[in-house]
RODO-2510 file (C-alpha; in nm, 4 decimals, decimal comma):
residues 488
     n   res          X          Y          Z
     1     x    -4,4398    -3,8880    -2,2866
     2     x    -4,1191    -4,0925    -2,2539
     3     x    -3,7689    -4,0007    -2,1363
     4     x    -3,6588    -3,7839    -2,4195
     5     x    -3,9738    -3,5759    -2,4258
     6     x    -3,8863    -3,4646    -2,0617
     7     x    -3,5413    -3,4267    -2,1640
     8     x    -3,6184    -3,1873    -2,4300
     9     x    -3,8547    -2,9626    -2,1904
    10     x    -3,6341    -2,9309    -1,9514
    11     x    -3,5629    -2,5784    -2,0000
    12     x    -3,9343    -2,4733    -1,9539
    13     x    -3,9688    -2,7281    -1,6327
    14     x    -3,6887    -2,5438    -1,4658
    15     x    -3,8651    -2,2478    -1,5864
    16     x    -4,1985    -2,3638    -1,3956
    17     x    -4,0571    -2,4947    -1,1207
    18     x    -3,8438    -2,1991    -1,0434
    19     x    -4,1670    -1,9602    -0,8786
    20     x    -4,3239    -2,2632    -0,7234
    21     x    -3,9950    -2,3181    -0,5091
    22     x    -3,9887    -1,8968    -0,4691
    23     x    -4,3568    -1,9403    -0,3513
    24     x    -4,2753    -2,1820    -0,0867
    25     x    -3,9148    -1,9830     0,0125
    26     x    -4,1350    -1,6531     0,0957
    27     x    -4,3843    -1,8144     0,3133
    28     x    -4,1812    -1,9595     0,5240
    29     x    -3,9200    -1,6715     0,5538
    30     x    -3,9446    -1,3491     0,3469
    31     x    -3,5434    -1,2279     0,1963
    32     x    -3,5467    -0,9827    -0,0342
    33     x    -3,1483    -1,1345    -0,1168
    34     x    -3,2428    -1,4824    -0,1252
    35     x    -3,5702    -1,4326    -0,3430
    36     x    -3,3438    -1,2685    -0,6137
    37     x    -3,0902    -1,4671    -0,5741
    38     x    -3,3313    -1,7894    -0,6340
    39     x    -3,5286    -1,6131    -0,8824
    40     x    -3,1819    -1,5784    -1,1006
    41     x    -3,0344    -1,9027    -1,0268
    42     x    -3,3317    -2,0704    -1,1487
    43     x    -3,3357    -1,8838    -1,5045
    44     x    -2,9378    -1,9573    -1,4647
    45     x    -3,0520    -2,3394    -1,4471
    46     x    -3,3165    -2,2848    -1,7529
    47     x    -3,0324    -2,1157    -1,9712
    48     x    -2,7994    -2,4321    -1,8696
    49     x    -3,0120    -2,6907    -1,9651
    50     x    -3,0778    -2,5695    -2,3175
    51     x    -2,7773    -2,7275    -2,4400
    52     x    -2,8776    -3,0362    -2,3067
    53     x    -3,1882    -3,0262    -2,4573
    54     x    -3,0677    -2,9184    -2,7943
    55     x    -2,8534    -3,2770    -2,8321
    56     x    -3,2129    -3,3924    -2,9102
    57     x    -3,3569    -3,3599    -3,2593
    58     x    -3,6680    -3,1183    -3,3532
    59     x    -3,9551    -3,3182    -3,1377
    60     x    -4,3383    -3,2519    -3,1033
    61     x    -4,4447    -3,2783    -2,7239
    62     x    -4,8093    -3,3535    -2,7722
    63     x    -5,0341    -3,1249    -3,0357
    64     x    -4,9156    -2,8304    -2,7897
    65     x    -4,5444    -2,7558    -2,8149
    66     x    -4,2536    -2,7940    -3,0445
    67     x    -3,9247    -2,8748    -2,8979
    68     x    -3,7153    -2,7380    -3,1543
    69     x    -3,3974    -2,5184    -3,2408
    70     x    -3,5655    -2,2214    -3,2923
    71     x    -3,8248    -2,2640    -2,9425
    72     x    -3,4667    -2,2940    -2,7708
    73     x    -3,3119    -1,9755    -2,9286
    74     x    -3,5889    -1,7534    -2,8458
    75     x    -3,6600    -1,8953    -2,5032
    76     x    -3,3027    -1,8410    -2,4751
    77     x    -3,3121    -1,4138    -2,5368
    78     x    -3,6396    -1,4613    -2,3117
    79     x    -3,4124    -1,5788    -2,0059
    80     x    -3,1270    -1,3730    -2,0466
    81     x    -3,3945    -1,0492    -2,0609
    82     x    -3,5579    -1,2255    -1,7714
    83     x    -3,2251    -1,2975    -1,5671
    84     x    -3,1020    -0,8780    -1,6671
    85     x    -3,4103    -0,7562    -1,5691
    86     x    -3,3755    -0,9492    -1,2157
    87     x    -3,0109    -0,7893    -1,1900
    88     x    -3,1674    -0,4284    -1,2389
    89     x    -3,4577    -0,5306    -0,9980
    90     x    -3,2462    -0,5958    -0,7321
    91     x    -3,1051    -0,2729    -0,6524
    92     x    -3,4173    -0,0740    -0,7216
    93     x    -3,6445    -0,3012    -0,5118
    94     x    -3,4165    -0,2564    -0,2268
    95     x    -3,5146     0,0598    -0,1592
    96     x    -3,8745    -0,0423    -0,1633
    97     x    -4,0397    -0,0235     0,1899
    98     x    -4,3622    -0,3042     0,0995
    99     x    -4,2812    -0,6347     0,0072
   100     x    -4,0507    -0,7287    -0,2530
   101     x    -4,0187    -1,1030    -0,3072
   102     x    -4,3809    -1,1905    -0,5199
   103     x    -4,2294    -0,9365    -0,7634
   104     x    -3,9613    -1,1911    -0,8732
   105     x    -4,2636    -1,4456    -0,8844
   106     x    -4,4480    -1,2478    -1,0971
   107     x    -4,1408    -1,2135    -1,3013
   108     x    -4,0654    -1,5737    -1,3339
   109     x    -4,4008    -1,6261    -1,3773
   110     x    -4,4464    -1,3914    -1,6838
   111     x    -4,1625    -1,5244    -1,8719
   112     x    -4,2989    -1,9049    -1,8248
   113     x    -4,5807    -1,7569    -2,0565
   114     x    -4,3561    -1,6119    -2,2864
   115     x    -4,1306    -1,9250    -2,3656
   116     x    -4,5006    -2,1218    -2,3899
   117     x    -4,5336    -1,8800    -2,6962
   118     x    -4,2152    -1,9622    -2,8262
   119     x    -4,2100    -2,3464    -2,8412
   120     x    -4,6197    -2,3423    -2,9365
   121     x    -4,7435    -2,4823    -3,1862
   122     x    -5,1546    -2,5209    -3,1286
   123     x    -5,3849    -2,2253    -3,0452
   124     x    -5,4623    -2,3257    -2,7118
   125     x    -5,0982    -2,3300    -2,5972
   126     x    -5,0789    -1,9670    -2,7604
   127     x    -5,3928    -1,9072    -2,5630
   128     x    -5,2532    -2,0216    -2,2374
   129     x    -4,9101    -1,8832    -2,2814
   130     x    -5,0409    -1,5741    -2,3624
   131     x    -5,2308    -1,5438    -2,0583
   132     x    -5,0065    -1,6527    -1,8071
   133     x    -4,7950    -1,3623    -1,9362
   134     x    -5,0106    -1,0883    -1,9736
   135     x    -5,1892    -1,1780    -1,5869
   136     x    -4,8445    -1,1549    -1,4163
   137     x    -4,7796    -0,8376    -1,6267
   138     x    -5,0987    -0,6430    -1,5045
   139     x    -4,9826    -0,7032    -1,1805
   140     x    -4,6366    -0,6223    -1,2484
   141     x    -4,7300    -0,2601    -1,4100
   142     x    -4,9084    -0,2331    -1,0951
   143     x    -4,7092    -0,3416    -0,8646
   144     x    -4,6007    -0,0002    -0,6570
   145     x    -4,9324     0,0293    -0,4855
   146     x    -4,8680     0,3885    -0,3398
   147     x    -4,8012     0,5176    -0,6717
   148     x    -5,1368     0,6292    -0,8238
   149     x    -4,9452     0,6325    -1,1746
   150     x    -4,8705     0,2827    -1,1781
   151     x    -5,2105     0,1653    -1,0532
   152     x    -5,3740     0,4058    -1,3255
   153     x    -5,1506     0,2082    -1,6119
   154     x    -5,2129    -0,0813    -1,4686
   155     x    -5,5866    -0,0779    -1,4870
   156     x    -5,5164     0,0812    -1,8384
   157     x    -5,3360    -0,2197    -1,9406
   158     x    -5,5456    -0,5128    -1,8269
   159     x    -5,9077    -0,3836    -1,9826
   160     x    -5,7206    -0,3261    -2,3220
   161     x    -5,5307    -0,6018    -2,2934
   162     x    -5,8090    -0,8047    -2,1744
   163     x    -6,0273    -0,7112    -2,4702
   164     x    -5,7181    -0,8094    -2,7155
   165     x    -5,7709    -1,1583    -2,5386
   166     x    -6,1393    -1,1721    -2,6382
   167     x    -6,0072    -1,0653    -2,9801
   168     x    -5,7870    -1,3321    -2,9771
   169     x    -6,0133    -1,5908    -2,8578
   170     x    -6,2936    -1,5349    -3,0983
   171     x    -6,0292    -1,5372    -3,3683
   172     x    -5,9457    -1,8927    -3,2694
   173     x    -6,2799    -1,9604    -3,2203
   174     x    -6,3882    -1,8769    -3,5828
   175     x    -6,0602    -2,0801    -3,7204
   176     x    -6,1368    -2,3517    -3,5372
   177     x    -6,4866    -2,3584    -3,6862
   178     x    -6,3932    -2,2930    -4,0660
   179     x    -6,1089    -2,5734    -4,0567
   180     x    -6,2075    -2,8059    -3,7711
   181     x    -5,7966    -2,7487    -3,6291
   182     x    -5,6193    -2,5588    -3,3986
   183     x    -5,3045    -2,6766    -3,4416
   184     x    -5,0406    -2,4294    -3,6651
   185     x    -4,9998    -2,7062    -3,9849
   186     x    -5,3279    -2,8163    -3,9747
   187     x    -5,4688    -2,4243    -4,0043
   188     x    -5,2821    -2,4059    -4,2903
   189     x    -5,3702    -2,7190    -4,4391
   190     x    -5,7303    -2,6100    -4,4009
   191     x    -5,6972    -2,2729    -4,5509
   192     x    -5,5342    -2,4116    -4,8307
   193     x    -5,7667    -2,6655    -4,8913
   194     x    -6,0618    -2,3962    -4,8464
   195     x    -5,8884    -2,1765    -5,0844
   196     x    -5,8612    -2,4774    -5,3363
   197     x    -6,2311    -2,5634    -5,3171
   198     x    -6,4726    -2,3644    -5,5590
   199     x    -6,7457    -2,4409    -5,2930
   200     x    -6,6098    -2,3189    -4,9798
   201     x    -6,7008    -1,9774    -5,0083
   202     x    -6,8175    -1,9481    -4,6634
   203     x    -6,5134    -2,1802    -4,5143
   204     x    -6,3422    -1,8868    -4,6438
   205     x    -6,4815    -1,5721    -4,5068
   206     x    -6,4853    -1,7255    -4,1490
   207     x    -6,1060    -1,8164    -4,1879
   208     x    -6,0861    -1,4220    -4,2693
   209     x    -6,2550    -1,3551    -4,0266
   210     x    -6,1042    -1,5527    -3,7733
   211     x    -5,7361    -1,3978    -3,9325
   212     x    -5,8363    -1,0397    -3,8734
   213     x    -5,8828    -1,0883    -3,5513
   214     x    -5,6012    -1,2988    -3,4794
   215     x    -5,4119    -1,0080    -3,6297
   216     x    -5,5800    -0,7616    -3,4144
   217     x    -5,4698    -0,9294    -3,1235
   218     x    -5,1106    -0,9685    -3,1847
   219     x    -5,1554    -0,6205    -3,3215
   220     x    -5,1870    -0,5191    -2,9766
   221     x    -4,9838    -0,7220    -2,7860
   222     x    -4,6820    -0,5948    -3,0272
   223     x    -4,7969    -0,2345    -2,9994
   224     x    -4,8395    -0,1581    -3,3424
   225     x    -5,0345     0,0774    -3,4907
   226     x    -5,3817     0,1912    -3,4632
   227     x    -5,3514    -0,0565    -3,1346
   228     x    -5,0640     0,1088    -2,9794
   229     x    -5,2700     0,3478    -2,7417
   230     x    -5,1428     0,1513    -2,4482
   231     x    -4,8046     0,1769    -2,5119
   232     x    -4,6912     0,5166    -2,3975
   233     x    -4,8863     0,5043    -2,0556
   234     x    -4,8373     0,1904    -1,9741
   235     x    -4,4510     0,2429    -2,0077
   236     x    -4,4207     0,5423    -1,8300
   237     x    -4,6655     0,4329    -1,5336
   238     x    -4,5195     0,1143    -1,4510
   239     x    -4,1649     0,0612    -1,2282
   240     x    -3,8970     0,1186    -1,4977
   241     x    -3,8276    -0,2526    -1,4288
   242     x    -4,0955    -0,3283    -1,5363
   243     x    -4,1041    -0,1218    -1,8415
   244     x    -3,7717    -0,2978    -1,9964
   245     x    -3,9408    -0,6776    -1,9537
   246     x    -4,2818    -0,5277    -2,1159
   247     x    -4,0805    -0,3920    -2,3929
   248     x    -3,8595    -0,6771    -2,4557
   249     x    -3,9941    -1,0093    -2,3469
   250     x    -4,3560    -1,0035    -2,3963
   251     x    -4,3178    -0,8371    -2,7523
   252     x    -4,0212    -1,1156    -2,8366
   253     x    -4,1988    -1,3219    -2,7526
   254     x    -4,5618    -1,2426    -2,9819
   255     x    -4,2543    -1,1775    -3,2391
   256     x    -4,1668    -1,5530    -3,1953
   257     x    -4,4571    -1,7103    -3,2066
   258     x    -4,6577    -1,4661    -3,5339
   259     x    -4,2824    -1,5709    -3,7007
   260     x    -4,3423    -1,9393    -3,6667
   261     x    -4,7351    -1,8923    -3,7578
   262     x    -4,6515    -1,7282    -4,0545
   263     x    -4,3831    -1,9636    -4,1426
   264     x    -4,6935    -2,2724    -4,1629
   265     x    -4,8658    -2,0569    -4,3852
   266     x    -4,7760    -2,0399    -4,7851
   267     x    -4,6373    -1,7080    -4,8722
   268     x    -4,8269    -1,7517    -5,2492
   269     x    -5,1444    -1,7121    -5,0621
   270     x    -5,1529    -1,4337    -4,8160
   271     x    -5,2067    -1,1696    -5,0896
   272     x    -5,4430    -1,0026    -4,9324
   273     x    -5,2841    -0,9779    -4,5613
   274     x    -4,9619    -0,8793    -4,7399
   275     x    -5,1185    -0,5016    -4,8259
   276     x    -5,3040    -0,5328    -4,4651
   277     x    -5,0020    -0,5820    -4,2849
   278     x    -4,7791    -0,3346    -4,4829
   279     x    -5,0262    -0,0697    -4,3866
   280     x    -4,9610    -0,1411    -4,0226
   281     x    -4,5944    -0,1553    -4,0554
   282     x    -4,6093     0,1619    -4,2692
   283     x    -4,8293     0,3634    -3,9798
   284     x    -4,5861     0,2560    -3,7078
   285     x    -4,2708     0,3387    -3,8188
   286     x    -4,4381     0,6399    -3,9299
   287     x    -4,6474     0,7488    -3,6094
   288     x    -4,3866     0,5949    -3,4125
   289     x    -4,1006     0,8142    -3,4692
   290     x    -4,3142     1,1592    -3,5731
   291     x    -4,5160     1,1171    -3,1989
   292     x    -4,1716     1,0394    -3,0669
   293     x    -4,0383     1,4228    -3,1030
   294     x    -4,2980     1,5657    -2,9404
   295     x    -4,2435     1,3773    -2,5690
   296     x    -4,0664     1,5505    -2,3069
   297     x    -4,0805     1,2084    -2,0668
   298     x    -3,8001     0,9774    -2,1436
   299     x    -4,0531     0,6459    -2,1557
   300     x    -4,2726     0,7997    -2,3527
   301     x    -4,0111     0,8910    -2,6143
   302     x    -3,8850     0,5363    -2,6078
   303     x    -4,2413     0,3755    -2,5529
   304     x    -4,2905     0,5565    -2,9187
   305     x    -3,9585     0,4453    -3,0482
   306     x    -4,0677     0,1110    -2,9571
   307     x    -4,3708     0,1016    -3,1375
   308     x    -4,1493     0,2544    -3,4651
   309     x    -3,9423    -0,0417    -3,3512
   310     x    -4,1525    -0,3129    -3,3982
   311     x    -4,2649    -0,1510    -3,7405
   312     x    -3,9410    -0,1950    -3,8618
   313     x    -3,9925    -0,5731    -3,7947
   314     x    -4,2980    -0,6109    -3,9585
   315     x    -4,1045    -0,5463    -4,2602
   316     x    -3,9183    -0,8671    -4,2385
   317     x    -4,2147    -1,0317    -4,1940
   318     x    -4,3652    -0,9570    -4,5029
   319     x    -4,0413    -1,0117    -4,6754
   320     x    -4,0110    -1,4008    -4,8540
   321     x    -3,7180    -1,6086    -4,8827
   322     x    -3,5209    -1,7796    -4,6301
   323     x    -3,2903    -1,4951    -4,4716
   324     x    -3,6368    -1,3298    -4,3501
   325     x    -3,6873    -1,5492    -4,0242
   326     x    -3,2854    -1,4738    -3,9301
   327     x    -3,3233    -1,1413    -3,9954
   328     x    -3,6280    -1,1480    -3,7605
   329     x    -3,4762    -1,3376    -3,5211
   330     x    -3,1207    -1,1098    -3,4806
   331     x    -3,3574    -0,7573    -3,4672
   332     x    -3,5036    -0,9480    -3,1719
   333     x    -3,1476    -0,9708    -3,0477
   334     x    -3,0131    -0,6343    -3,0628
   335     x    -3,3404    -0,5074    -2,9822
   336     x    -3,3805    -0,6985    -2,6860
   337     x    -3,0152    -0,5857    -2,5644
   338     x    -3,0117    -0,2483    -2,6461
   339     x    -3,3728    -0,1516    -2,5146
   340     x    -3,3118    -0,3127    -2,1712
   341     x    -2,9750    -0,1273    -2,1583
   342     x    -3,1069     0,1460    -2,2069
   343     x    -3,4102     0,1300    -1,9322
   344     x    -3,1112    -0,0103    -1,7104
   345     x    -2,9711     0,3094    -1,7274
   346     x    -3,2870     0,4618    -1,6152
   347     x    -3,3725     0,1775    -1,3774
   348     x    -3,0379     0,2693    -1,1257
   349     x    -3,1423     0,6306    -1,1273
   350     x    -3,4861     0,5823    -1,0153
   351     x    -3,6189     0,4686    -0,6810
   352     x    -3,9684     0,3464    -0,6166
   353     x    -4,1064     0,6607    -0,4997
   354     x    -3,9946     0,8485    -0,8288
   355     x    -3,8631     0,6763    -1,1696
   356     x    -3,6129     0,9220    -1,3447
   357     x    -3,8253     0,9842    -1,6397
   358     x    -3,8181     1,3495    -1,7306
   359     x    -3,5444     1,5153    -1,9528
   360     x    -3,4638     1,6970    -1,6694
   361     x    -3,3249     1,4002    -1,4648
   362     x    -3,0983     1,3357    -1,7514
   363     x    -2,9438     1,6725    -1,7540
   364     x    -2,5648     1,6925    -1,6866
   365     x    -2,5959     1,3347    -1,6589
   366     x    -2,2118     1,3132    -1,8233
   367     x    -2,0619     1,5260    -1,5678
   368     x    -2,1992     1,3468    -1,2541
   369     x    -2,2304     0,9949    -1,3776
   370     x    -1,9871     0,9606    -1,7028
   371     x    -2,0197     0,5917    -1,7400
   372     x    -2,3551     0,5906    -1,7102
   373     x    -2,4258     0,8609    -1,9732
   374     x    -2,1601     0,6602    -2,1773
   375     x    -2,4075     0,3283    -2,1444
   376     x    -2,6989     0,5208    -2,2267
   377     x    -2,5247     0,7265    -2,5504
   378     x    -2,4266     0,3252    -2,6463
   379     x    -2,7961     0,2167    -2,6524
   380     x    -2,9476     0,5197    -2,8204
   381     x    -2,6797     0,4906    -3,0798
   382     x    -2,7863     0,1179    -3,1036
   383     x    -3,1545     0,2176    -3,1414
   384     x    -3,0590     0,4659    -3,3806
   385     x    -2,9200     0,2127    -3,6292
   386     x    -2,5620     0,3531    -3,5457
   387     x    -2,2501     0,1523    -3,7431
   388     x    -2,0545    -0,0879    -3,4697
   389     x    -2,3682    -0,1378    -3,2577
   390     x    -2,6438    -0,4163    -3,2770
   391     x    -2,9080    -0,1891    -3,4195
   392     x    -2,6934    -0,1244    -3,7522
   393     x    -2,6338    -0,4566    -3,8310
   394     x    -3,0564    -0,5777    -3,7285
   395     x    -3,1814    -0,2802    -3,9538
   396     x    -2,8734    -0,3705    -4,2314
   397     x    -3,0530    -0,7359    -4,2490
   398     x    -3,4319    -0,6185    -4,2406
   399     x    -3,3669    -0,4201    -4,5256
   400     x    -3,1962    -0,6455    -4,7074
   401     x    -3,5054    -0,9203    -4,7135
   402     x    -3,7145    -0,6374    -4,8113
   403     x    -3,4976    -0,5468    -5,0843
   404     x    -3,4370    -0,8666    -5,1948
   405     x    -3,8254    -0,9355    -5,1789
   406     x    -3,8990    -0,6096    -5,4003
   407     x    -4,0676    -0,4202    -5,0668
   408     x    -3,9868    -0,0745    -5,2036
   409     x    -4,2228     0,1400    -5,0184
   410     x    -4,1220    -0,0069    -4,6846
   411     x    -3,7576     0,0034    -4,7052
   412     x    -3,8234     0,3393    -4,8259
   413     x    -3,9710     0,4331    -4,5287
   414     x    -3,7911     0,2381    -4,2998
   415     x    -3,4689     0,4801    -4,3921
   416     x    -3,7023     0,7502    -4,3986
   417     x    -3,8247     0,7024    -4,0785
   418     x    -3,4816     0,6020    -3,9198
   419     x    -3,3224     0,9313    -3,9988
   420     x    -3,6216     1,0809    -3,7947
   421     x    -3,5198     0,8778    -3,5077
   422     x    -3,2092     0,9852    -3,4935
   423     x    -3,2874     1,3454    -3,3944
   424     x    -3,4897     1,2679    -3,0846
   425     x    -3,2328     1,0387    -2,9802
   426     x    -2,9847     1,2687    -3,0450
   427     x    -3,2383     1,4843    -2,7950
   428     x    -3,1481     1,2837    -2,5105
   429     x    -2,7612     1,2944    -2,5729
   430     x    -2,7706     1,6964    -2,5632
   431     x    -2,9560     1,6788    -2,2375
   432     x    -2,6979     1,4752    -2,1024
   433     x    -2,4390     1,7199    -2,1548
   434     x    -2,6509     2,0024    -2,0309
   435     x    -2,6163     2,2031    -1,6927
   436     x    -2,2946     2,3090    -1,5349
   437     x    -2,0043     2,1562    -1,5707
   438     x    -1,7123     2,2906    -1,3667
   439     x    -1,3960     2,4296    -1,5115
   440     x    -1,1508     2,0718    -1,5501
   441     x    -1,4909     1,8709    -1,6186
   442     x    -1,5163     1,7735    -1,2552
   443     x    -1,8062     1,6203    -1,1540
   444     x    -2,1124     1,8080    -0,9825
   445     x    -2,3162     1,7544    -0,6903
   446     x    -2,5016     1,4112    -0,7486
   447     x    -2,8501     1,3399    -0,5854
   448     x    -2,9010     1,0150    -0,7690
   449     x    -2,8778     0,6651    -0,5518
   450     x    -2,6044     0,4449    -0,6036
   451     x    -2,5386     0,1468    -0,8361
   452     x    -2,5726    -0,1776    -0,6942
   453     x    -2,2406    -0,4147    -0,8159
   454     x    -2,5112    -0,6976    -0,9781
   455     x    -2,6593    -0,3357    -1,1690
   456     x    -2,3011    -0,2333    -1,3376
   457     x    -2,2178    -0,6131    -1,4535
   458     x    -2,5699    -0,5956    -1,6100
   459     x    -2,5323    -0,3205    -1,7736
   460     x    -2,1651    -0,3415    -1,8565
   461     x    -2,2556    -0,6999    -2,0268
   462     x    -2,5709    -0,5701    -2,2459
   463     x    -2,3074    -0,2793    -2,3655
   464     x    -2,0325    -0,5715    -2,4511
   465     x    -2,3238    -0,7818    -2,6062
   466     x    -2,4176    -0,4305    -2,8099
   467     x    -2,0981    -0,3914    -2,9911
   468     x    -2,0375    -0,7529    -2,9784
   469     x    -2,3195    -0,7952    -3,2184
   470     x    -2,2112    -0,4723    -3,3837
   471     x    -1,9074    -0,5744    -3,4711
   472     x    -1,9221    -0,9445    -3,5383
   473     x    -2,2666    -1,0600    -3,5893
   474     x    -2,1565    -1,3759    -3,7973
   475     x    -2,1379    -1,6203    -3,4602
   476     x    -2,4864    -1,5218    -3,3800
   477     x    -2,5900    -1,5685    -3,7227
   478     x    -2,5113    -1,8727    -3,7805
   479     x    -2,6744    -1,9969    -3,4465
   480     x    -2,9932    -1,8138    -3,6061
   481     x    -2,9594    -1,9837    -3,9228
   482     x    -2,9531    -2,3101    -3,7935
   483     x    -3,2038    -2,3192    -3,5714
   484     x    -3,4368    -2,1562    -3,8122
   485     x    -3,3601    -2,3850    -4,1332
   486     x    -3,7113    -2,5845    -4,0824
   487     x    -3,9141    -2,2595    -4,1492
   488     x    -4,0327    -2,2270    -4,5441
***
């Protein structure tokens, strides 16, 4: 490797380097302050030195990794989740009477993984990416140990999620043994050559193989359906926390890297995953928003909404034509924004002993805590595909690929399915204006703990950021375009 290689992974060294230094701060002197505050400066750092490494053309560091525009973008929404989850963290963690600080390593630690995913390239980096990601995340879920809920989602999470691995792993396995390459472009070579030969029926069928269970994998680690079972006790078991950087960073970032697999492969010859694929995107947003109305548990509803969520992606991934991977890419925007805005919301009226999960905590939320049931109505309106917010203008573009690429029966569905949505987040809205409300609107008696200052510029920033892309998406677009202008 020579001088511009290290230049150009800069972001994830900073990235790396960041727990190891929190590792060594906490056994010499444990600070709950100091951890977070070294936890955010490093992603702070990471987030700086993208720039820096972006004055570099698109470079391949080893077989592994891809330095390019589009490994910096999505990195990029990784940190910033990262960093707002830290800013929630803070303030709920300080209440916590164990210790605190190997939470933020954890943290750091699972969002090292998920840039891996973004910037690889080869299935062993996806491998090992994947892994340190999902490790740090069962212990993350798990992480309140006095909460039986949490430790019962987080021994949910690691034997499913552990038998996704093995999924994935064989997958590879089988790939590698049909095409003799592990890397993205030669997979595709290979397949292509397979599907060229006359002779290779048997090159074939393990390369379908292998693909199934690839998809099977990634199935699970986006939570779409029939592998979704996880989804709605995992999210409601673990520290709300917790829930928003499941949710948001290890989904973007198994968005990010299926996106650039699928961009190696030739669109003319994935016929027959096309129909597989649809079905799955079809059963989400379906199951997704129908299982939705019947929760009473705020996670749970939006644990369901996500899985609707990342159904409405799928869409653009079947969809051809250059706009699909910028389409992609903004939905991962606006969905990472809005969904940890709205578990931010949830986050400062929880504690560790008791998340504020029920209906019931939400009730006459406007007339104790106005701005916060103003932030939450923003988000819910964003995830409801509301005009001015972020989720308008992400749907607005998936459906316009899949029109564009004739996907009839999706986009069909996708409205379909949307307008369901709506009522169950419209749900949540009612509660919040439920209860007593004093003659004059003055507020009522308020058990909830306070917000920490680092919690309202958090979520005060996600809600600019939500009607920022709402209202004038073309900056971010463009950013989008070029840095995914490589892809097919």
């Amino acid at each position: 490797m020579n001088r511009a290689d290290w230049i150009a992974l800069l972001p994830w060294l900073l990235t790396a380097a960041t727990p190891v230094a929190l590792l060594a701060l906490t056994a010499i002197r444990r600070n709950h302050c100091a951890a977070a505050l070294l936890a955010a400066a490093g992603l702070v750092l990471a987030l700086a030195a993208l720039p820096v490494s972006a004055g570099l053309p698109p470079r391949q560091i080893t077989p592994l990794v891809v330095a390019d525009g589009y490994a910096r973008l999505c990195t990029a929404f990784l940190l910033a989740a990262a960093l707002a989850v830290i800013g929630l963290s803070y303030g709920y963690f300080r209440r916590y009477r164990e210790n605190r600080e190997e939470f933020y390593i954890l943290l750091l630690l699972a969002t090292l993984g998920g840039s891996i995913l973004a910037a690889s390239n080869h299935f062993a980096s996806f491998f090992l990416g994947l892994e340190i990601l999902s490790v740090s995340q069962y212990a993350l879920v798990a992480y309140p140990r006095s909460r039986l809920l949490s430790i019962e989602a987080g021994v949910k999470y690691i034997v499913l999620a552990g038998a996704s691995s093995a999924f994935l792993a064989f997958g590879a396995a089988l790939i590698y043994a049909a095409g003799g390459a592990l890397d993205f472009p030669g997979v595709a070579a290979r397949a292509l050559e397979a599907s060229a030969a006359t002779n290779a029926a048997g090159i074939r069928l393990l390369t379908i193989a292998g693909a199934a269970l690839l998809l099977v994998g990634v199935g699970f680690k986006l939570a779409v359906v029939p592998f979704h079972l996880w989804t709605p006790d995992v999210y409601q078991g673990a520290p709300v926390p917790v829930t928003a950087f499941v949710a948001t960073v290890s989904k973007g970032a198994v968005a990010a890297l299926f996106l650039r697999l699928l961009a190696s492969l030739d669109p003319e010859r994935s016929g027959p995953w096309i129909l597989f694929v649809t079905l799955i995107a079809l059963a989400s947003m379906i199951a997704g928003n129908l299982l939705a109305l019947l929760q009473k548990s705020v996670k749970r509803i939006l644990a369901y909404s996500s899985i609707a969520h990342m159904g409405y992606l799928l869409v653009a991934f079947l969809a051809s034509g250059p706009e699909a991977p910028t389409a992609v890419t903004f939905y991962l925007a606006a969905y990472f924004a809005t969904t940890v805005g709205a578990f931010g919301v949830l986050t400062v009226l929880s504690t560790p002993d008791r998340d504020a999960d029920s209906l019931l905590d939400l009730q006459g939320l406007a007339w104790r805590r106005p701005i916060l049931a103003g932030l939450l109505a923003v988000m819910l309106f964003s995830l409801a595909g509301i005009p001015l917010t972020a989720g308008f203008v992400g749907k607005f573009l998936l459906a316009s690929v899949a029109v564009e690429s004739r996907l009839w029966l999706p986009v069909l569905v996708l409205a379909g399915t949307s307008g369901i949505g709506i009522f169950y987040y419209l749900r949540i809205l009612l509660v919040l204006f439920e209860g007593q409300a004093p003659a004059g609107l003055a507020a009522t008696a308020d058990q909830t703990p306070p917000v920490s200052a680092v919690a309202k510029i958090v979520l005060l920033a996600l809600c600019l950021i939500v009607f920022w892309l709402g209202a004038a998406p073309s900056s971010l677009l463009r950013l989008i375009q070029a840095a995914t202008q490589s892809f097919p």
